[in-house]
N, C-alpha and C positions, 0 to 999 in steps of 0.2 A: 803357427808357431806358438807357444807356448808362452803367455803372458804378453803378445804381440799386440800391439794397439794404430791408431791412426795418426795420420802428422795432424787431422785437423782440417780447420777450413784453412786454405793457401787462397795467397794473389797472386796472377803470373804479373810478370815483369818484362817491358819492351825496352832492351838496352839499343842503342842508337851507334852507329859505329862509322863515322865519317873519314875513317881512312881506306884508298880504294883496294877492294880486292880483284885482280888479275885471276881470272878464273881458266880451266884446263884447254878450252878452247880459243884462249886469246880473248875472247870479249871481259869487259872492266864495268866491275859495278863501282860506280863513283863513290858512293855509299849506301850502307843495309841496316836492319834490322832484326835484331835476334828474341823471338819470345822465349821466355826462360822460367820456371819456376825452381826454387830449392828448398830445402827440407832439413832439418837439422844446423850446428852451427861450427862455420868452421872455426878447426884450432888458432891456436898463436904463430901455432909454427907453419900451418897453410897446408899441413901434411896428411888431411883427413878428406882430401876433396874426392867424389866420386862422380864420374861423367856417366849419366844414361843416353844412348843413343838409341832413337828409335828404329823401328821399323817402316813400311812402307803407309801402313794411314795412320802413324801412332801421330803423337804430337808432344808437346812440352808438359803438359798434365797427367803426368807418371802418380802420382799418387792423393790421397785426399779428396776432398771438395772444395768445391770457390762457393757455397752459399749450402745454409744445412734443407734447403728444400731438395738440391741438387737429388738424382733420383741413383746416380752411379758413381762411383767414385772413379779417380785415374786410370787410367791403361796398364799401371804394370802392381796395384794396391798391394797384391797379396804380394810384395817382394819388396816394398820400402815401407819401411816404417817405424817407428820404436817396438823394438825385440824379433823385428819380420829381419828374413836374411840379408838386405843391404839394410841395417839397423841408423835409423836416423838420429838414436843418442849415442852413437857413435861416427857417425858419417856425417861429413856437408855434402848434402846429394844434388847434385844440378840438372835437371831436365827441359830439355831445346825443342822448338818448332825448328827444323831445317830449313836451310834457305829452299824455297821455291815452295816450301808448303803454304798452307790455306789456313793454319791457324795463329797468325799474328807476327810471323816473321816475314822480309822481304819477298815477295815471290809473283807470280802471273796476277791476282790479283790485287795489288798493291798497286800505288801510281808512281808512270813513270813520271821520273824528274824531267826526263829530253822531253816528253810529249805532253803533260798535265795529263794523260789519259792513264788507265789500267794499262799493266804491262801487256794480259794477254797471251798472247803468239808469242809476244816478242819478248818473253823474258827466255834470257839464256839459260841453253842446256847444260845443268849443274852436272856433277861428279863424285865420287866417295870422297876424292881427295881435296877438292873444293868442299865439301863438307866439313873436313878433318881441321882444314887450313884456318875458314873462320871459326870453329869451335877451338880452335891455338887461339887468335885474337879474344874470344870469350873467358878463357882461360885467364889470360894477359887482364881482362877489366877485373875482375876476380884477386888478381894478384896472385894465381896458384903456380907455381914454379912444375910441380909435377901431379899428377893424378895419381893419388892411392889406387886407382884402380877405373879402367872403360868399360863400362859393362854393356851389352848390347844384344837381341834376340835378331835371328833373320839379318836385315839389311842392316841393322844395328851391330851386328855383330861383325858384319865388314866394314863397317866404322872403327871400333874395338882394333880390328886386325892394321885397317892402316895405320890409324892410329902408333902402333909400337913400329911400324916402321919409317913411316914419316917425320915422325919426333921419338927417338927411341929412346932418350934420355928424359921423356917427361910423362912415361906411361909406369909406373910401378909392379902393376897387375891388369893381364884384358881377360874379360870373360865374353867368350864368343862361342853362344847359345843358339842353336838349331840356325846354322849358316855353312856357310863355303868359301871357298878360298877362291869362285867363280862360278857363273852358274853354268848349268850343263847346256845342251843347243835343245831341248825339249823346253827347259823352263823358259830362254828368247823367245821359243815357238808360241808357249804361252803366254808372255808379255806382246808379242806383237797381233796374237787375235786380241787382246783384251782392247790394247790400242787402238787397232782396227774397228773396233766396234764404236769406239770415241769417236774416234776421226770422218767414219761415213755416217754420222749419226747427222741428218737435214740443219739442228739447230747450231749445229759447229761453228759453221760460219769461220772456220779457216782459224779457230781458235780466237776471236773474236765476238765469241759469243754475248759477254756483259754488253760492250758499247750495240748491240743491235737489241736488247731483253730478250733474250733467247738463253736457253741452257739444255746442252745435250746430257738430260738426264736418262733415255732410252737408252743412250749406246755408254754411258757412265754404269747405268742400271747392269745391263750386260757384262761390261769389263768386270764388276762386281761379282755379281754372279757363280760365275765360270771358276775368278782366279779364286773365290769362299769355297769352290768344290774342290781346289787343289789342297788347299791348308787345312782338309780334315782326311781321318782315314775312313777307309770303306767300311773297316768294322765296324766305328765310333758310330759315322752315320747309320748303317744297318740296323745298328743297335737300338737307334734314337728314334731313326721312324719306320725301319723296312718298307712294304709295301701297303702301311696304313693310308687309306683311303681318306678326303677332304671332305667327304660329302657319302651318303649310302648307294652305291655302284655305280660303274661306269658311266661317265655323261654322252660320252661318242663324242669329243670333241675337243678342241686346243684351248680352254681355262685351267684351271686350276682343279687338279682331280684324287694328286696324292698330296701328303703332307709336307714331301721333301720338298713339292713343287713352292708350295707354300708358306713353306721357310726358306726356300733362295730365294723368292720374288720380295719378301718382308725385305728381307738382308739386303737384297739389292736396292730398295724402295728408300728403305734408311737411311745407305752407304749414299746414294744420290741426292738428298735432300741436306748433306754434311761435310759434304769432299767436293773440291775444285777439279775437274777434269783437264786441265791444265797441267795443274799436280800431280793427279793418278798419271799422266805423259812423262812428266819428267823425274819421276821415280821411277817406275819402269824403265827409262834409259838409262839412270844409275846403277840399276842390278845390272841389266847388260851392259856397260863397260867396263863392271869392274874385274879385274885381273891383276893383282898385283905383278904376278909371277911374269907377265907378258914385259914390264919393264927390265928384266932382267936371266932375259934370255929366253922366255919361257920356262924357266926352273924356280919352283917354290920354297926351295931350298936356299938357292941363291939371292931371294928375295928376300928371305928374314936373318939372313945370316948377322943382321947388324942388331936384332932388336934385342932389347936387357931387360923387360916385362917378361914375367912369369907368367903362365897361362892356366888358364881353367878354362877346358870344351868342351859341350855337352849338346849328347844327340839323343832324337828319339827313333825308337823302333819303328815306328808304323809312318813317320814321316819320308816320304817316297819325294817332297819336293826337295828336302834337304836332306838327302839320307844320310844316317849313318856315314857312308860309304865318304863322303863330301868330307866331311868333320875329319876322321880319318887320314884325309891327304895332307892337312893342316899338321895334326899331330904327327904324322910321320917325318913329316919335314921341318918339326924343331926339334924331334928327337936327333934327325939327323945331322943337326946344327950346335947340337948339346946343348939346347934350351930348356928351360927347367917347366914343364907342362904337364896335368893331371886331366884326367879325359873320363868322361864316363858317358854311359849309353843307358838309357832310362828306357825301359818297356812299359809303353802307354799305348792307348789307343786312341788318343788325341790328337794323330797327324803332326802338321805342322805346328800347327794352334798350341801345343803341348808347353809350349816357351811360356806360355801366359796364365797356365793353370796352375793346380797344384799339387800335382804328382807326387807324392810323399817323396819319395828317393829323391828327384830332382830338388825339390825344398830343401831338405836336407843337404843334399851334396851345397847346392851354392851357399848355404848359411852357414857351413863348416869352411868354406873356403874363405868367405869373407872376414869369419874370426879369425883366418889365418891372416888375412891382410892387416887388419887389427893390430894382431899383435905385432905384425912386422912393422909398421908403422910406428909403433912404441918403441921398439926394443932398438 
């Protein structure tokens, strides 16, 4: 974007939250913690707040640096900042570790209070809407009455969606970016190999792994892997490495022979040296439960029939894990609600991943929409 700059170096922030939350399963966290960073400053009137919800390894470091040696900046940089499309002299931007994650909010690696030990195995299986519920209590320390707007990519973007329906009086605007209103039985298929790969990996140890030093980074490495081959397209990849060779011909054997091989095994090598396998578990059972539509009847229609948030969806062409098609059933069902929604379809060859790029059209569409928040907010 055009005179677009950085928030800078940021601190995250562990807000502490000692009232309990009753989670979708019946179990009760006595009390948790939220890692959070934000970015710009909120108004007087509390009317400029914007929620990021991540996705499934994102984390609370949406934008900026924590130290100017740092070598990357945030997970979502090219989309928060001042003059970038969620524009932070204009927005108070808030961005969360999710409860169960690994970086710095309550979750499997944390300790329990009941036992002095890491939770483990034994931290309970979260939800979207356990997500939603203590990002409302975050909201509450914040003092924000309503959210100018929930913005979210992927799993984030089924945040975004419960969101206007769970609290529909305190969402403004969601923007729900390369997601679904549920996932299909091929994506479960793939969340439960990636699983699988965790769970019979020898150092698992029954999820247990810390208290024994042990850590299933072969079958994390894996889960990695696999679900990095869903979230690009075939062309993107083709393009990038085709059948470019590691090494000068054939080895005759199971190392490392092409380049693609040796950009998933990086990827994977990384993703396991950075991520809680505990985590990668319990996000992957949040994509598969979520269904709004299932609480009310099975009809998607009938599910947002309550919500008063205006929408902005956005898919990409070549992404086959969220297609198009997915985004679509969203939009049709608040058209059919007479909710006020603008939809668009970006042709990329970025797959899934496409949410995090910088796709001209896509840039553009969200930083046109957000000015439109802007000024709705003023006026």
């Amino acid at each position: 974007m055009k005179n677009a700059g950085s928030v800078g170096i940021v601190r995250p922030e562990k807000i502490a939250f000692d009232t309990p939350l009753t989670l979708s399963n019946g179990r009760v966290l006595s009390r948790f913690d939220l890692m959070v960073e934000t970015y710009g400053q909120l108004n007087e009137q509390k009317s400029n707040a914007v929620l990021i919800c991540h996705a499934l390894s994102g984390n609370h470091h949406v934008a900026g640096r924590h130290s100017a040696e740092d070598k990357y900046p945030g997970w979502w940089d090219n989309m928060v900042g001042p003059g970038k499309p969620i524009d932070t002299d204009r927005f108070f931007v808030v961005g969360l570790n999710n409860l169960g994650g690994c970086h710095g909010s309550t979750g499997p690696t944390s300790l329990n209070p009941q036992t002095g030990q890491d939770y483990g195995a034994d931290f309970p299986v979260v939800t979207v809407k356990d997500w939603v519920k203590s990002q409302a209590m975050l909201a509450d320390h914040f003092g924000i009455r309503q959210w100018a707007a929930v913005v979210g990519g992927s799993l984030g973007g089924m945040q975004a969606l419960q969101w206007t329906i769970d609290f529909p009086d305190r969402v403004r605007h969601a923007l729900v970016i390369a997601s679904a209103p549920k996932l299909s039985t091929q994506n479960i298929a793939f969340n439960d190999v990636a699983r699988q790969a965790i769970l019979t990996d020898p150092d698992f140890n029954e999820g247990h792994y810390a208290r024994r030093n042990t850590l299933p980074g072969r079958g994390l490495k894996i889960a990695r892997m696999m679900g990095h081959i869903t979230y690009l397209a075939e062309d993107g990849l083709g393009k990038k490495f085709g059948r470019k060779l590691h090494s000068d011909g054939y080895q005759y054997g199971y190392g490392v022979e092409f380049e693609v091989e040796s950009y998933l095994r990086y990827q994977g090598d990384k993703f396991a040296g950075r991520f809680d396998a505990n985590t990668y578990l319990l996000m992957t059972k949040a994509l598969d439960y979520f269904d709004p539509a299932a609480d009310a009847g099975n009809s998607l229609s009938k599910a947002v029939q309550h919500v008063q948030a205006k929408f902005f969806v956005a898919s990409f062409s070549t992404d086959w894990r969220f297609s198009p098609e997915r985004s679509k059933e969203l939009v049709n069902a608040l058209i059919a609600t007479g909710k006020a929604v603008q939809y668009i379809e970006v042709k990329s060859n970025h797959g899934h991943d496409a949410f995090l790029m910088e796709d001209e059209p896509y840039i553009r569409a969200v930083a046109a929409y957000m000015n439109n928040v802007y000024k709705d907010i003023r006026s």
